[in-house]
C-alpha positions as CSV (number, residue, x, y, z in Angstrom):
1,X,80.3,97.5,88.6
2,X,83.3,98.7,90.8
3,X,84.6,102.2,90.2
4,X,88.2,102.7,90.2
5,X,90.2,104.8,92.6
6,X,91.5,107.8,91.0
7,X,95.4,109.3,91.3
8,X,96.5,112.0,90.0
9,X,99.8,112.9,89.6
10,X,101.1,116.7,89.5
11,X,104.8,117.0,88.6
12,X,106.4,119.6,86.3
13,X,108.8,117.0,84.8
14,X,107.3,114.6,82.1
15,X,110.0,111.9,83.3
16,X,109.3,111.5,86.4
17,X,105.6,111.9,85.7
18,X,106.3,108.7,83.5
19,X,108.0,107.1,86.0
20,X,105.5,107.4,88.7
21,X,102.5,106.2,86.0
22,X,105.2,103.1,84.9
23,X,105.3,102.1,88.6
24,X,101.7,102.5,89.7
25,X,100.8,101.0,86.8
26,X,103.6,97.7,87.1
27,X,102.7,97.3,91.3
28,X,98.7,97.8,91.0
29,X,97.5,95.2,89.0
30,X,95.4,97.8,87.1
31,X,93.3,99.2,90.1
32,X,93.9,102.9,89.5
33,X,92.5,105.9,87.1
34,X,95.8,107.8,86.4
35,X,95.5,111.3,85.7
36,X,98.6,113.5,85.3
37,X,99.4,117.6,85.2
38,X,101.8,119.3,85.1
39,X,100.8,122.7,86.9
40,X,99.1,124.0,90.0
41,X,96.2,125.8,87.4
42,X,95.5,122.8,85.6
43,X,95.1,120.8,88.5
44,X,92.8,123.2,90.7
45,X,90.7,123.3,87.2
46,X,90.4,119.8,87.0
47,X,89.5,119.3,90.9
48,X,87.3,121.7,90.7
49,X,85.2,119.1,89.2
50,X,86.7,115.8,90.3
51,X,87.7,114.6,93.7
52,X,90.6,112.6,93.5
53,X,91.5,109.4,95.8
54,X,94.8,110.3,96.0
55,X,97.5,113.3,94.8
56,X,101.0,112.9,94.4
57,X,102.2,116.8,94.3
58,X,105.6,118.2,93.4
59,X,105.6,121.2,95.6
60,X,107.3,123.9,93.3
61,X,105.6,123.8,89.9
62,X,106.2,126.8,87.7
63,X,102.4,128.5,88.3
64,X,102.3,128.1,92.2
65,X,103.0,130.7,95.0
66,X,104.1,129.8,98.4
């Protein structure tokens, strides 16, 4: 059985975040795991047990220091 590629997606704003998952989803015919967050803390939780295949990052979320 073939595994499927995980993304995750970390973006602050739940309409982009919707936007991103609406286009993955329409140009991927289903390939992907979609996981989204919206912070820095959730995300370094989650990958602290996952490796994802891919992370699309917005670079100022509300929890994250330069």
């Amino acid at each position: 059985m073939l595994t499927k590629n995980t993304i995750l997606i970390v973006e602050k704003s739940s309409e982009l975040r919707k936007l991103y998952r609406q286009y993955l989803e329409e140009n991927s015919s289903n390939a992907y795991n979609i996981i989204e967050f919206e912070t820095a803390t959730q995300t370094l939780i989650y990958c602290q047990e996952q490796i994802p295949d891919l992370i699309l990052v917005d670079f100022i979320l509300p929890d994250a220091t330069v």
